[in-house]
N, C-alpha and C positions, 0 to 999 in steps of 0.2 A: 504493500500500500504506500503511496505517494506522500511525502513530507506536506502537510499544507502548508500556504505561505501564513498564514495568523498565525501558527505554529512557531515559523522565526521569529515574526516583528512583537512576539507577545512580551520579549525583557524589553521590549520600547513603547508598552502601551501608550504610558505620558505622554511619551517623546514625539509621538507621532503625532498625537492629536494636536502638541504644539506645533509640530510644522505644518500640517493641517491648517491652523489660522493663520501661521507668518504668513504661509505662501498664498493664501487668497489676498492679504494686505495688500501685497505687492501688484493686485490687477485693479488698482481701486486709481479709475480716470475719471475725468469730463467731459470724454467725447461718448455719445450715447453709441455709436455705431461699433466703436470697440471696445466699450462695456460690452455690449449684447454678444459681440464674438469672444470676448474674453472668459464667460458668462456659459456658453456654448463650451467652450475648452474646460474649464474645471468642474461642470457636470459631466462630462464623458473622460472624467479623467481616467489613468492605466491604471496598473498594478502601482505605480512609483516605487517600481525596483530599485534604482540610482539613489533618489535620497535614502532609501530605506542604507543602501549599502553605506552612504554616508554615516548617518547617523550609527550604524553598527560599529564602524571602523572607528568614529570617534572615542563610543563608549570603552572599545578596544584598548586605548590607549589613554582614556581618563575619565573627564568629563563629559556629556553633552550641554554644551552651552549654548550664546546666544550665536555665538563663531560658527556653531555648528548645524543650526538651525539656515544661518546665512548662506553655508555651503549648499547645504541640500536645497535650498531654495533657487540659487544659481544653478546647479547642476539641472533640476527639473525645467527648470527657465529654457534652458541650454537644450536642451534634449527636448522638450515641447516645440521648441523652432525647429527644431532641424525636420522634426518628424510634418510639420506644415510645409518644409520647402520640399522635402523630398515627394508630399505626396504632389507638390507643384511638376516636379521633375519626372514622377513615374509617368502623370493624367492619373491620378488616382481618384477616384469617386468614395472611397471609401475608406474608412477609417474607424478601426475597434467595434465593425456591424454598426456603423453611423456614420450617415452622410459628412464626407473629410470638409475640412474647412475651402479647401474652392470647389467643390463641387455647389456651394449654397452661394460662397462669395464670390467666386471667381478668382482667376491667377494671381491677378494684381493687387487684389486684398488682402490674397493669401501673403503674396511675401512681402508686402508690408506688415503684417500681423506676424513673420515669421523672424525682422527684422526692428521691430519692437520688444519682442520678447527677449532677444538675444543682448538688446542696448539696454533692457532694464535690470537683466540678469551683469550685465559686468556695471552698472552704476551701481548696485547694490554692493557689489566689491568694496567699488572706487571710492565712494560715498562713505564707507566704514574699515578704509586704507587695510584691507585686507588684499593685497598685493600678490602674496602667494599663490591666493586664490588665481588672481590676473594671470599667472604667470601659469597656472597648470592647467586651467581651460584654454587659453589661447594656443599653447602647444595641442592640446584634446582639437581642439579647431581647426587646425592647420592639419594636422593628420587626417581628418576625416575628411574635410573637400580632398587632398590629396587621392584620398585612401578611394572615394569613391569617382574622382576622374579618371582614376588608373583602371575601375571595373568598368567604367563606363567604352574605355579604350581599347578593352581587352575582349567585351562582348562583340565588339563588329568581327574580328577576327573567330569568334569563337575558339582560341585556343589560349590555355592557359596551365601553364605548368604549376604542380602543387606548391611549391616554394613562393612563388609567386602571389597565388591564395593565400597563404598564410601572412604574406606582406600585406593584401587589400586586407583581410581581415581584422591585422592588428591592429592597422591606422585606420577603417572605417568604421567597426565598430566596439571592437575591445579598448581603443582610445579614452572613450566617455566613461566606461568604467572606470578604467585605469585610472582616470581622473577622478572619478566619485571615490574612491577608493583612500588616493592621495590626499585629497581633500578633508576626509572623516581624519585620515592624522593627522594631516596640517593644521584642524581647528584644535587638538587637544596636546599637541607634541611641538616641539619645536627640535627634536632629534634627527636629522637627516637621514639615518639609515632605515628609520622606524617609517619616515616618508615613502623612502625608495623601497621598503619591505611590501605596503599594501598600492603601491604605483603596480610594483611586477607582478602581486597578488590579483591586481583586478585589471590587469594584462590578461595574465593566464585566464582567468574566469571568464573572460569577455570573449577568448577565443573559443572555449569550450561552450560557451552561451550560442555563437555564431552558427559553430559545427550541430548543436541541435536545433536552430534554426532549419537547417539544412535539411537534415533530418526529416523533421516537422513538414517541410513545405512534399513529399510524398509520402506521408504520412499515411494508412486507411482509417485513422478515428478522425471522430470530430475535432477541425481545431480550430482556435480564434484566426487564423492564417486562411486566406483562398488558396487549393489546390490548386498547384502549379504555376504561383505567382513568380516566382523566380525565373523558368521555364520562359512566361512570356513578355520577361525583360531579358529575356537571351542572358541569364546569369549564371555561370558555371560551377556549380556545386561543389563542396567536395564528393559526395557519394559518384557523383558523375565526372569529373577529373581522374577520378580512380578508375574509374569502370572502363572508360575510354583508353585509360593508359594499360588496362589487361585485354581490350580486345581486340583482333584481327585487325588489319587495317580497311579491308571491307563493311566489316560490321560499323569498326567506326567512321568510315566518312557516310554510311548511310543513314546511321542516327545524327552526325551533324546537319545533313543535308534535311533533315524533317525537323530538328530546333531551326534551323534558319530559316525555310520554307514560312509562308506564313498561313498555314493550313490551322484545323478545328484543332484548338488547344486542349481540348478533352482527347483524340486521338493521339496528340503527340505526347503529352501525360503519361497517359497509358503505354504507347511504347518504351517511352525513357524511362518508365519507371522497373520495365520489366528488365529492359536492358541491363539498367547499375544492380539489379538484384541477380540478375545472371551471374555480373561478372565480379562480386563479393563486395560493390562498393560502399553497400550498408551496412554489411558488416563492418567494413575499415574502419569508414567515417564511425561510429561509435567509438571503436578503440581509439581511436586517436580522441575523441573527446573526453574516453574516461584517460587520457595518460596526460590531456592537459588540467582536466580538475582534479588528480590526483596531485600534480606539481604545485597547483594551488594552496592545496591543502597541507603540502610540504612546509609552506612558508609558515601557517597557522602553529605547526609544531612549535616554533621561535618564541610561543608564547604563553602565560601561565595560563590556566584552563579558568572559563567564567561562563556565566550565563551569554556571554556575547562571541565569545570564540565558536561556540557551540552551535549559536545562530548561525553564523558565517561558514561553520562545518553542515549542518543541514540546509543550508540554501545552495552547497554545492551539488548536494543529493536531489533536492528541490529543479536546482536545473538540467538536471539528467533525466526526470523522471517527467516532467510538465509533458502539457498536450499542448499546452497553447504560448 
């Protein structure tokens, strides 16, 4: 049976409900058009894995304070735009089984709105000379447009060596961890190694988050993910990197030739999906996912045992184990 997430954030019950109200302060304007889309965003809000991991990593290493409330509020700032510009960049209509923010507003609201949230998340830094902070989201930021031009450059070729993957992956999504991660020590530490311990902690974890993405996107259960979204932004998996790399060279330029093709994405699902299960690539991809959350988990060792290590040891179980 699956870790549930109330299960981790329960040694944060407080903690959470306070950032809970920092972070709606922070949408409080005078334009009614971006109240009402702002409004729109924290009722359809996620999971807030990211602060959650903040405020974890803080307790980690001391206190949760007001520094640390700050972080996670940036962090989710940070991550709420990216995820409005990106659904700008997919044409996404949809977002979390709810109409995404330009499918109601349109592009141009969208990244504006995507472009607001991101300027109020670093004046909230700037504003309370939390610098550090400045300095590890802006790195998180810089990786991730990298991290996702380079997929973006590598799906018209459709080819992509696994070494490679693991480069877009670090820096397009395991970055924002890595930074959420950074950040929960940075608000209670001022040790540099104890930084650079939950920076490479929520590295590893972000990779391993990624790989069950992957996973997930041909999936047969229900998940919070459309079947074969990845597929129809021509995105190279890992289970299919692998797959491709063990078969024939017939087999394989005939399955790229049907991702390229822009035929019925239900058909091409179903073949690719049979294809990487042919050629063991689902099985890989998991191992490789449990031997990056075990390395995670390595780092956790480094530390006395608490109600909050213990969190951050089942939320790595939590990520192996989700549907959605």
């Amino acid at each position: 049976m699956s870790i549930p997430l109330n299960e981790i954030k329960s040694p944060l019950k407080k903690e959470l409900v306070q950032f809970d109200s920092f972070f709606q302060l922070t949408f409080k304007t005078r334009v009614a058009l971006l109240d009402a889309i702002l409004n729109y965003i924290i009722k359809r809000k996620g999971k807030q894995i990211r602060p959650l991991l903040v405020l974890l990593t803080a307790a980690l290493h001391g206190e949760v304070t007001d520094k640390a409330y700050r972080g996670a509020t940036l962090i989710e700032l940070l991550h709420t735009a990216t995820l409005v510009h990106d659904d700008v960049v997919d044409d996404s209509m949809e977002r979390r089984g709810f109409f995404s923010i330009n499918a109601l507003w349109k592009n141009k609201t969208s990244v504006l709105i995507g472009d607001y949230l991101l300027s109020r998340g670093m004046l909230l830094a700037l504003n309370n000379k939390d610098y550090d902070f400045l300095e590890i989201t802006s790195e998180a930021v810089k990786l991730m447009s990298e991290g996702e031009l380079m997929q973006m450059e590598k799906a018209r070729t459709l080819d992509i060596r696994e070494e490679v993957y693991f480069d877009i992956i670090r820096m397009k999504t395991a970055s924002l961890i890595s930074a959420s991660c950074a950040i929960g020590a940075a608000s209670a530490s001022n040790k540099p190694d104890q930084i650079q311990n939950m920076k490479e902690f929520g590295a590893l974890l972000g990779i391993a988050f990624q790989i069950k993405d992957d996973l997930l996107d041909f999936s047969l259960t229900i998940t919070g993910k459309p079947k074969g979204s990845d597929l129809k932004e021509k995105k190279l998996t890992l289970p299919l990197i692998y797959a491709l790399k063990q078969a024939g060279s017939d087999a394989k330029r005939k399955i790229i030739h049907k991702i390229a093709k822009r035929g019925k994405i239900t058909d091409t699902y179903h073949s690719v999906r049979s294809f990487i299960e042919e050629h063991g690539g689902f099985t890989y991809a998991s191992g490789k996912m449990h031997e990056f959350s075990g390395q995670a988990a390595d780092i956790l060792t480094k530390y006395p045992d608490s109600a909050f290590k213990d969190a951050l040891l089942k939320f790595i179980i939590y990520n192996e184990e989700r549907n959605s």
